[in-house]
VEXLUM-246467 format. One record per residue (C-alpha): x negated, z, y; residue in three letters. Coordinates in steps of 0.001 Angstrom, whole numbers, plus 500000, padded with zeros to 6 digits. Layout:
// VEXLUM-246467
XZYAla;...
This chain:
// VEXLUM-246467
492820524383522146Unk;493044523159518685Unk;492437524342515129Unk;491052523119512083Unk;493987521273510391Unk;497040521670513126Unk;498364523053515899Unk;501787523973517180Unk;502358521677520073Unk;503496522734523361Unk;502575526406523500Unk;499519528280523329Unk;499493529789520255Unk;498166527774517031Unk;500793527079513874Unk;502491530351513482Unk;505721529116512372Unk;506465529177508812Unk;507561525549508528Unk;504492524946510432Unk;502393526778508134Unk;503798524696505440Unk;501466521792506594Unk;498463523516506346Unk;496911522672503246Unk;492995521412502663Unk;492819518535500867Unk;492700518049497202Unk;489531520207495586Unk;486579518025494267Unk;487417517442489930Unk;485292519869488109Unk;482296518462486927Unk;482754519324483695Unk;486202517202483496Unk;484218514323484575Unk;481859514629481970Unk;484082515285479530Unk;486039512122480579Unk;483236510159480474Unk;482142510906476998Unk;485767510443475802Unk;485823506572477746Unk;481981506113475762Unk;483106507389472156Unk;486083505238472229Unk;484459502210473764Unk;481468502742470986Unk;483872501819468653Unk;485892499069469839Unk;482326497127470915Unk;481433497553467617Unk;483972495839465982Unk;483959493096469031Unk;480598492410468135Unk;481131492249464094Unk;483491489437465290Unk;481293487667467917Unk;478585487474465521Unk;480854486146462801Unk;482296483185465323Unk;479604482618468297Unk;477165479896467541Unk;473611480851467777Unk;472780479782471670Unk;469975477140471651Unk;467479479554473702Unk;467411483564473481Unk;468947484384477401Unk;466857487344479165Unk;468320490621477969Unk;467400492227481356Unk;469330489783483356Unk;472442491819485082Unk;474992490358487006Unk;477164491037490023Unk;479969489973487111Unk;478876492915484855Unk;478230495660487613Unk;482497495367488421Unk;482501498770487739Unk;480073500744488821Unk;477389499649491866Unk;477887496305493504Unk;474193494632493338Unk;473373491479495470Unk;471491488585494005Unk;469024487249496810Unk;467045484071496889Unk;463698487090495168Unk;465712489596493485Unk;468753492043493452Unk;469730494035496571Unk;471689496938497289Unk;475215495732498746Unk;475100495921503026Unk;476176498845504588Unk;479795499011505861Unk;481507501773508208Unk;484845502126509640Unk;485851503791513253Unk;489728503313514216Unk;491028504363517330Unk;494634504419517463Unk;497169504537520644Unk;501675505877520118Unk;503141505626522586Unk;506908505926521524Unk;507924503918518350Unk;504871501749518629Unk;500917502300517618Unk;498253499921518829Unk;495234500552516393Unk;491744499004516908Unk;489275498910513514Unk;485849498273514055Unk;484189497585510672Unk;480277497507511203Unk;478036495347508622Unk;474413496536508549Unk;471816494336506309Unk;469193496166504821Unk;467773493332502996Unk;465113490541504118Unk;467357487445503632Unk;470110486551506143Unk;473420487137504574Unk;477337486566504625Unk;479495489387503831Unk;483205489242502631Unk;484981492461502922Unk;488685492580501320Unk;490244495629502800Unk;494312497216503225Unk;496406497843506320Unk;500089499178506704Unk;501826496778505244Unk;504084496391508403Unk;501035495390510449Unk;501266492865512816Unk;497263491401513040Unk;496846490100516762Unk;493020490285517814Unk;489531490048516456Unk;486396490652518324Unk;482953490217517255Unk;479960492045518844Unk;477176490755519161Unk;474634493371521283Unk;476328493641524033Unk;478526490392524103Unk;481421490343522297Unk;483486486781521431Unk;487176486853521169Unk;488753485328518139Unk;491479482548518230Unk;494295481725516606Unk;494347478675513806Unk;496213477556511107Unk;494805478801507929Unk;493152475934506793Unk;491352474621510247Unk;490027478595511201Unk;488528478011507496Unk;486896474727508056Unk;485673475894511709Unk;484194479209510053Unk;482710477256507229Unk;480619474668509960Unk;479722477829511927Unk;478055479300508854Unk;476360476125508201Unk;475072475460511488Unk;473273479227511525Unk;476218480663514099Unk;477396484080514218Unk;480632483793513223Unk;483695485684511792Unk;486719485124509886Unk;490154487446509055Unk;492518486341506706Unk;495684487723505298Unk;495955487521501446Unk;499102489963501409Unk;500863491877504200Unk;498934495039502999Unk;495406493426502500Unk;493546491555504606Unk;489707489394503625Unk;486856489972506371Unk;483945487235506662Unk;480872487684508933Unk;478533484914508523Unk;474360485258509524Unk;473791488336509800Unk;469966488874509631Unk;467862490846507925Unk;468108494213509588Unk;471059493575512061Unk;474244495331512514Unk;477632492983513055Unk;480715494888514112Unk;484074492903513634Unk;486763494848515490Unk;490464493988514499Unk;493503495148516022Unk;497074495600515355Unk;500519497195515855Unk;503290498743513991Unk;506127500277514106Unk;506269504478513218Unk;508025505756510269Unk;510679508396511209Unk;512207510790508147Unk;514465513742508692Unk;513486514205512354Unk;509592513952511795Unk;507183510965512717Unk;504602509529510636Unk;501748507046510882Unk;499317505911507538Unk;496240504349507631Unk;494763503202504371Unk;491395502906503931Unk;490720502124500376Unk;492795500186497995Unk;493590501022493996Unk;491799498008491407Unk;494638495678490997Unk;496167494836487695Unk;496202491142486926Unk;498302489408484636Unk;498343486212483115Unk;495918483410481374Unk;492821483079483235Unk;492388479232484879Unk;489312477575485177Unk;489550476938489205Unk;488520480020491316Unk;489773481064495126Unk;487302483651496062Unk;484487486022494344Unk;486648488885493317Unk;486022490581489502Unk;488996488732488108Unk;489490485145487907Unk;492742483633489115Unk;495584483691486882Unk;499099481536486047Unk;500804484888487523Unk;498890485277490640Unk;497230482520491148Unk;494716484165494226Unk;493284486969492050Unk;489918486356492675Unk;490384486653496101Unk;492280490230495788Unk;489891492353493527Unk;486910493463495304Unk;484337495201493384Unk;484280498974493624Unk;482030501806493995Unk;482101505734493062Unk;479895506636495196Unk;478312504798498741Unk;475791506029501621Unk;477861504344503770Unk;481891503643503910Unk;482274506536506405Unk;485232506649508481Unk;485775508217512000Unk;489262508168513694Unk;490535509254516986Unk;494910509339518165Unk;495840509394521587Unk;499290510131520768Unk;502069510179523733Unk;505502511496522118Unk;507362511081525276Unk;508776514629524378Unk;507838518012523730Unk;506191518393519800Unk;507125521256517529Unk;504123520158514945Unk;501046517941514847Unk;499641518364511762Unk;497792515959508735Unk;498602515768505308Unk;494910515317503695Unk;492331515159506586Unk;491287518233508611Unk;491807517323511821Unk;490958518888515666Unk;494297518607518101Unk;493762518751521982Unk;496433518869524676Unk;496150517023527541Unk;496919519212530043Unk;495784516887533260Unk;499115514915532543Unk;502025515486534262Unk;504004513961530956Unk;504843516229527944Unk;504040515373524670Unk;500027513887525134Unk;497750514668522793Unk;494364513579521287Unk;493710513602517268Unk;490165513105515662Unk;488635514206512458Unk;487295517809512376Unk;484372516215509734Unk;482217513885510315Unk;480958511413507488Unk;484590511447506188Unk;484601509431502675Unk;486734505953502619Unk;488672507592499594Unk;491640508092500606Unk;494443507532502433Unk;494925509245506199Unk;498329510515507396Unk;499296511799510187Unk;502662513566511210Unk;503930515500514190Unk;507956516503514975Unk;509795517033517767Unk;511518519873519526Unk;514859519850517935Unk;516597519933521389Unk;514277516988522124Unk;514825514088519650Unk;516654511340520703Unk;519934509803519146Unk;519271506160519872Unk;516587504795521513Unk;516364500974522665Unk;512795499766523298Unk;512217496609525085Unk;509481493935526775Unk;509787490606527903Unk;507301487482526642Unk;507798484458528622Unk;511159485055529762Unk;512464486551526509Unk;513536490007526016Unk;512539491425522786Unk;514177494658521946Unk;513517497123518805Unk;515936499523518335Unk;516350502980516927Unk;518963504445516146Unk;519534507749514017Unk;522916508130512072Unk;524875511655512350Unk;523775513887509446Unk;526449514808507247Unk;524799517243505169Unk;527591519926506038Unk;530320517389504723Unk;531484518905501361Unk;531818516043498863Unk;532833514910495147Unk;529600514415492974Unk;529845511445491198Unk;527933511667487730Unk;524636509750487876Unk;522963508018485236Unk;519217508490486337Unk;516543506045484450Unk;512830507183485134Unk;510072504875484830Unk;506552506309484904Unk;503476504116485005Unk;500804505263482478Unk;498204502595482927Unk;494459503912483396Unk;494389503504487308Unk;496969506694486711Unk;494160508605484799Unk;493246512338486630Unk;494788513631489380Unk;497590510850490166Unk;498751511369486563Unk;499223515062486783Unk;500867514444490202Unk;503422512044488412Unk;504563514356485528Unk;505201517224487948Unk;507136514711490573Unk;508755513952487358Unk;509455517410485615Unk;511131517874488807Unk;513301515640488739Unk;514518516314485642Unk;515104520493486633Unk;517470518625488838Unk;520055516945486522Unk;523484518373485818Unk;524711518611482359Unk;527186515395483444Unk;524781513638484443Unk;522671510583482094Unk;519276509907481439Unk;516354508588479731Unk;512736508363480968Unk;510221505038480177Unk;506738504959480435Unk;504521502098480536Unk;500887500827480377Unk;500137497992478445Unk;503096498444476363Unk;506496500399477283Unk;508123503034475265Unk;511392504652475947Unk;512513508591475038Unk;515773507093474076Unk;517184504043473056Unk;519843504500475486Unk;520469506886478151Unk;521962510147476453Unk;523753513275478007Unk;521603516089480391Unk;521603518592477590Unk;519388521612477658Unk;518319519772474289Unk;517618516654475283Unk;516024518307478478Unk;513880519879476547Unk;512800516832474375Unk;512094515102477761Unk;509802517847479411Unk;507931517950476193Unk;507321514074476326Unk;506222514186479918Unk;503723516997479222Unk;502148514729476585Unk;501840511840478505Unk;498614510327479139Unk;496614507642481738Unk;495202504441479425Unk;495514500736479256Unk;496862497744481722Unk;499810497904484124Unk;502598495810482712Unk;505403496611485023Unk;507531493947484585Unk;509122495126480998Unk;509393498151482064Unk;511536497313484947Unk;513305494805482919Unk;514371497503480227Unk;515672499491482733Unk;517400497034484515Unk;518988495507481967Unk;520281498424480444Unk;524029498368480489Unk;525273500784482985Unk;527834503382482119Unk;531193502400484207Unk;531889506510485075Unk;528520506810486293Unk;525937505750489143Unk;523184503874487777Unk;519617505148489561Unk;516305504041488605Unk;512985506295489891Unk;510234503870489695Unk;507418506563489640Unk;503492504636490138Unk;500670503602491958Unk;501751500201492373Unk;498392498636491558Unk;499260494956490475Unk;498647491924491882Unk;501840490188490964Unk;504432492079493435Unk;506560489181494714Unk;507640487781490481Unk;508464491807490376Unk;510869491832493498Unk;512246488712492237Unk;513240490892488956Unk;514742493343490416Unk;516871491882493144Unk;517730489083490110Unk;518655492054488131Unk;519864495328490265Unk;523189494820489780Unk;525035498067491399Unk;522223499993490478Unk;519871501558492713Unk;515827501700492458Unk;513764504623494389Unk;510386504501494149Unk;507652506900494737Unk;503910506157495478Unk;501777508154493714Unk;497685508874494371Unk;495608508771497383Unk;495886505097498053Unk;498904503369496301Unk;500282500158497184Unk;502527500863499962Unk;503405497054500373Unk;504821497528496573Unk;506646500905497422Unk;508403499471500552Unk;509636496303499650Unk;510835497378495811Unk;512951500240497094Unk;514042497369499838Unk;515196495102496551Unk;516747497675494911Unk;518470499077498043Unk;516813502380497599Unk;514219503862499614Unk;510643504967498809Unk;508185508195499284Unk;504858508588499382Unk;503208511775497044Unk;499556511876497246Unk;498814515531497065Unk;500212518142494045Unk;501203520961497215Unk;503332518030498829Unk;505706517364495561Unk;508036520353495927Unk;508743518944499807Unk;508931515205498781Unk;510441515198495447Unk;513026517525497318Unk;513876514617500447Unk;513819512089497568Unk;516819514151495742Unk;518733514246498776Unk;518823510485499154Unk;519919510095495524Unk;522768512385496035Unk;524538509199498210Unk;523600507373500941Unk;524258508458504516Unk;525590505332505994Unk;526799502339504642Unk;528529498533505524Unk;526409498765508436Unk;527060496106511230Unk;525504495635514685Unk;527768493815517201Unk;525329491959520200Unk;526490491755523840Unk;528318487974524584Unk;526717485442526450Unk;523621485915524341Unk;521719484147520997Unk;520312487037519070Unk;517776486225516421Unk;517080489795514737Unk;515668491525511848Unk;516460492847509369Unk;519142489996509073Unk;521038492746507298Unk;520677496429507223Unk;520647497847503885Unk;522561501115503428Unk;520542504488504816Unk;520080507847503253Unk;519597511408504707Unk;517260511288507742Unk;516711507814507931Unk;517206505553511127Unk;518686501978511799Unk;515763500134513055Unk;516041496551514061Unk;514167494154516205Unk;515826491467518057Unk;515087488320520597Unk;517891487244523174Unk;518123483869524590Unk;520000484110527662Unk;520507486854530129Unk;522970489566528779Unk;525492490615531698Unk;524935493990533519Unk;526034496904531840Unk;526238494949528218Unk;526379497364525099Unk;524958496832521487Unk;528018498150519114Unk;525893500124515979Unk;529269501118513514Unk;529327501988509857Unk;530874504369506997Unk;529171507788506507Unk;530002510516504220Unk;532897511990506564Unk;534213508568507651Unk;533624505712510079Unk;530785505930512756Unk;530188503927515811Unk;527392504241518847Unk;526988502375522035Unk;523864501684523579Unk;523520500317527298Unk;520889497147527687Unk;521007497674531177Unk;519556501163530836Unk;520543504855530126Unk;523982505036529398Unk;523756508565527943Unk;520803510906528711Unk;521505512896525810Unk;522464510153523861Unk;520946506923524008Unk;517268506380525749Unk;515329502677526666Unk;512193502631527123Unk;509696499503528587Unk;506631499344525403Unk;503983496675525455Unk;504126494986521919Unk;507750494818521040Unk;507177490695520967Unk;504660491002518551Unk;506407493244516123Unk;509275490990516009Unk;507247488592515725Unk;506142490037512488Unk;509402490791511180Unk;510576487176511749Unk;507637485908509593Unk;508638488635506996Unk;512220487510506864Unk;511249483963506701Unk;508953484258503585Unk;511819486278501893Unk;513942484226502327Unk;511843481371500534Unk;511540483636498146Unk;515518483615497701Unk;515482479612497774Unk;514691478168501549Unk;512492475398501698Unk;508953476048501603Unk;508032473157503702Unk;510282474696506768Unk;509335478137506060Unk;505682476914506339Unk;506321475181509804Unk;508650478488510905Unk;506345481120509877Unk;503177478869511674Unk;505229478389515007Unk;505819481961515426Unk;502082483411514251Unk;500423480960516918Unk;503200481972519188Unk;502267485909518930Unk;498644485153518008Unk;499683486658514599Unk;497428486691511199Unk;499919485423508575Unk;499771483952505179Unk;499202480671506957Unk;497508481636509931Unk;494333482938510546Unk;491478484726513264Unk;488278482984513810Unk;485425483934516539Unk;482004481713516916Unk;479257482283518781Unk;478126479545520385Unk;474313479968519797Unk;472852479527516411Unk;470648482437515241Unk;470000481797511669Unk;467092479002511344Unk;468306476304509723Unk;465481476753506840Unk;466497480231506074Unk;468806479993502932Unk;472192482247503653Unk;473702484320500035Unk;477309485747500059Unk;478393489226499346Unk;481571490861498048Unk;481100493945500084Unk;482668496716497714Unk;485385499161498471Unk;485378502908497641Unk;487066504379494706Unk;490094505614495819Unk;489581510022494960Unk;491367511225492161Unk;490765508259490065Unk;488073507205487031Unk;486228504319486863Unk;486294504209482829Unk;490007504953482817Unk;490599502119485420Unk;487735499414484134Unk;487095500778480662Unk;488955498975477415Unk;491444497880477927Unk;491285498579481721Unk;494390498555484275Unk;492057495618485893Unk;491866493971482746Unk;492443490020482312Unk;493866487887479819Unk;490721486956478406Unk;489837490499477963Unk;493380491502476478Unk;492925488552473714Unk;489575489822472520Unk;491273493243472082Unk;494107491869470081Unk;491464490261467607Unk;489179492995467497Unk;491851495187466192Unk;493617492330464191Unk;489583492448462509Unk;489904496439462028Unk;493142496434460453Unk;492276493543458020Unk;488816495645457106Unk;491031498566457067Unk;492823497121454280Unk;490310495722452241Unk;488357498878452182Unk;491372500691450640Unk;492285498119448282Unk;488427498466447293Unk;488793502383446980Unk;492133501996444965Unk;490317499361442601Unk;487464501854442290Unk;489782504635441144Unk;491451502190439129Unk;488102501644437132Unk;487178505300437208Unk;
């Protein structure tokens, strides 16, 4: 039995419950056509203009080029914003078709995914395409597969550089072959090399991660489409890859990190099916934008199986897929200690869920609350509207001791105040009106932004708390968690991810700097329920000076090295590798400060110590995902000063250990037989991405664009340096005219 968007798990009667009902929502309505067309002749009015004094200027400095270039020559370059077009050896194509299919496996704390991307050539020269697509940022990359008919070749494991050189000679030599590399922990660069005109490669890639758990429900996000990156910096000569921007001085691998984009595509379909074992009894299953169908399977003797797939078929790669389901309340465990054992090391992940204090009547301390909202033009429609209510929100919730002041930012920042001022129904009002006004234009300069907010001087009787409110589309994300753990102080940064496919890499690890934690609001019916969990967390945290003591006898080697403090509804979650045997019947020692006072909890590694309690649980993949957070611990803390050289060699060792893609480490399958003749030429293609919904292709590559570069910027600055200066002479003209009159 199942139903359109959700079901009620474990009875026979669909979502009838009011807080199940609460998840029922369609996803966003398609913009009104009218909006878009009114938004487009806004984006061509204004652009009119600013062309036209770009080219006054152009004419007045560019030297006349020796031969007149062919005015109907268009290149992939030009075309960054709208269709990609391949140039073949006898004219321009139409980009190759590319699909997605995931199937994805819970079981507990851990999902195994599979994505099978399928390349189709509809041209008549053999090709190479290049797809640069996002994961979950916590990902851990551990198998490629290529089909070929009915064959498939497994991919091995290589250091970055030799899986490059081995995929390069492949290509060359007319081989099938394909190549996955990791250009952040959230995005990920696809080759496939020779595949004829005609033909259909699939690449399938797989991975694990660990589930998120908030306030006794489970979650699971799969992106499929990525927001246009903002790139700072001066543009250098030297480029990395065949992206839109060229590489900068502040990210140095933009090229290779801004795939073209398209508004609309016959292809970039996605089809998706869960086989989802809770281990318990489920109160909800339910998706937050996607309808989905929900079937029980009743041939198990094991509560808590189910099967997920997509109620429509030909499902757009424009946003964002969520999926969430909650436990029985008598069900959920305290503390759970997963565990498996890779060449004669355990590897344990543990869970663990603090007491919640909520009950506990406590002294408010007065908050000083900065609010940063990002304005740039990849916030333009429906994310921007989305931020000002998340926003307005937040302000209906500040007392009258509380401070504030709210920043926006886009290419330049502007603050309400010059300092934070007192939660008066005036200056409440003065805010509200301000975020009403605000609009969705220009680049994404986050930096001084966070560096105004940062830096402002904290009032001693209050609790400094910065919501970082944005998409998180920039390419430059580890110089901005540099900032802010350089710069937090005692202050706290929150942020929230707004639109239907923001930057979740960027969310996580900010709110991880600034000891905070993040949320995720992608639809306007979800902002009453998030905006709400967010305030609880700001209200103070839930568990603090947390410290995990590991049975004797025993090296540990676990991450996070330290746990942050938690807020309400969040769990301890840690991964950890023993060397050495722990003795029967050893306990892990979880202890900390909440809200009424110290808090301990005991788990047995030997098994269940308390059914009610404490649960462990044998899971395939628990190596791997410590694996992962190893390698993430090890480039932060390079970040933070370790040697590169030995977090290179580290990072390596462990990725060929766990077969793991990593920043140094990559996938790379070759068929042995060549198929392309060697006098058939082979062209490259950027295979595009879809627009994430919601957004505006004028707002986000328009002028100035969020995707803007340097170059770009400059040519602004003297366009308008040229229309003041003509400005000005015309009025001195006029006043000489009256003058004379």
């Amino acid at each position: 039995m199942s139903n359109r968007i959700g079901r009620r798990a474990g009875s026979k009667q669909g979502l009838n419950s009011q807080s199940a009902r609460n998840f029922i929502r369609h996803w966003h309505p398609a913009p009104p056509r009218v909006e878009e067309q009114a938004i487009a002749r806004h984006f061509q009015r204004r652009q009119r203009w600013q062309w036209t004094g770009i080219a006054l200027l152009l004419i007045l400095c560019r030297p006349l080029p020796a031969q007149q270039e062919n005015p109907s020559e268009v290149t992939p370059a030009q075309m960054q914003s709208g269709s990609l077009l391949l140039k073949m050896q006898n004219a321009y194509q139409v980009a190759t078709r590319m699909n997605t299919d995931a199937s994805m496996t819970v079981s507990g704390l851990i999902a195994r995914v599979s994505v099978r991307q399928s390349f189709r050539n509809d041209g008549t020269e053999w090709v190479e395409g290049v797809y640069v697509f996002p994961l979950p940022d916590t990902a851990a990359v551990d198998r490629l597969r290529m089909h070929i008919g009915e064959r498939f070749i497994e991919g091995e494991i290589r250091e970055k550089e030799q899986a490059k050189k081995e995929y390069e000679l492949a290509k060359q030599e007319g081989k099938k072959a394909s190549l996955v590399e990791h250009e952040r922990p959230n995005l990920f660069t696809t080759s496939v090399a020779n595949i004829g005109p005609g033909e259909a490669a699939t690449v399938e890639i797989e991975y694990l991660e660990t589930l998120r758990y908030e306030e006794g429900t489970f979650s699971m996000r799969f992106p499929v489409t990525m927001t246009p990156r903002y790139i700072p910096g001066t543009p250098m000569a030297e480029r990395k890859g065949s992206g839109w921007s060229p590489d900068t001085t502040q990210v140095d691998d933009a090229s290779r990190v801004t795939p073209p984009v398209v508004t609309q595509s016959a292809s970039h379909q996605l089809t998706l099916t869960v086989d989802l074992d809770a281990g318990m009894p489920l109160e909800i299953i339910a998706s937050r934008y996607h309808p989905i169908k929900v079937s029980e399977n009743r041939g198990s003797d094991k509560a808590g199986r189910y099967r997920v797939t997509l109620a429509d078929s030909g499902t757009p790669m424009d946003h964002d897929f969520e999926l969430i389901w909650r436990p029985s309340p008598d069900s959920t465990p305290r503390a759970t200690l997963f565990t498996e054992t890779v060449a004669g090391k355990p590897h344990h992940l543990l869970m663990m869920i603090p007491p919640n204090d909520a009950s506990v009547a406590l002294p408010r301390i007065p908050r000083e609350t900065i609010f940063i909202i990002d304005t740039s033009g990849s916030m333009y429609g429906v994310s921007i509207e989305q931020a000002r209510k998340a926003l307005e929100l937040a302000l209906d919730g500040l007392r009258p001791e509380d401070r504030f002041n709210v920043i926006q930012f886009n290419s330049v920042t502007h603050a309400l105040f010059r300092v934070s001022v007192p939660a008066t129904l005036v200056n409440l009002d003065r805010a509200r009106n301000y975020v009403q006004n605000l609009s969705a234009d220009g680049g994404t300069e986050m930096r001084p932004a966070l560096e105004l907010a940062l830096h402002s001087p904290p009032a001693e009787t209050h609790l400094k708390q910065i919501i970082f409110i944005t998409d998180g589309s920039v390419g430059n994300e580890q110089e901005l968690f540099s900032l802010i753990e350089a710069s937090l102080g005692n202050a706290r940064l929150f942020t929230v991810g707004i639109g239907s496919a923001p930057n979740g890499w960027f969310m996580r690890k900010a709110a991880e700097a600034g000891h905070g934690s993040y949320t995720y609001v992608s639809a306007l019916h979800e902002i009453d329920e998030k905006m709400g969990r967010l305030f609880r967390k700001l209200e103070s945290p839930q568990l603090t000076d947390i410290k995990i003591q590991w049975p004797d006898g025993v090296t540990v080697d676990a991450y996070p090295e330290t746990v942050t403090d938690l807020y309400a509804g969040e769990p301890i979650i840690v991964k950890a590798r023993f060397s050495g045997e722990p003795r029967k019947h050893s306990q892990v020692i979880v202890s900390g400060n909440s809200v009424s006072g110290g808090w301990s909890r005991k788990i047995d590694i030997g098994g269940m110590a308390n059914p009610s309690i404490v649960g462990t649980v044998n899971n395939m993949g628990i190596a791997a995902i410590w694996a992962r957070s190893r390698i993430e611990g090890l480039l932060d803390a390079e970040q933070r000063g370790a040697d590169p050289e030995d977090t290179r060699r580290a990072v390596i060792e462990t990725a060929l250990e766990h077969h793991l893609v990593s920043k140094f480490t990559s996938l790379v399958a070759i068929d042995k037989t060549p198929a392309r003749p060697q006098a058939a030429g082979l062209d490259s293609e950027l295979v595009p991405n879809l627009l994430p919904y919601g957004q505006n292709q004028n707002a986000i590559f328009g002028f100035p664009a969020t995707a803007t570069g340097a170059e770009l910027q400059r040519m602004t600055g003297i366009a308008c340096l040229l229309a003041a200066l003509l400005m000005v002479a015309m009025r001195r003209q006029r006043r000489v005219c009256e003058v004379h009159s």
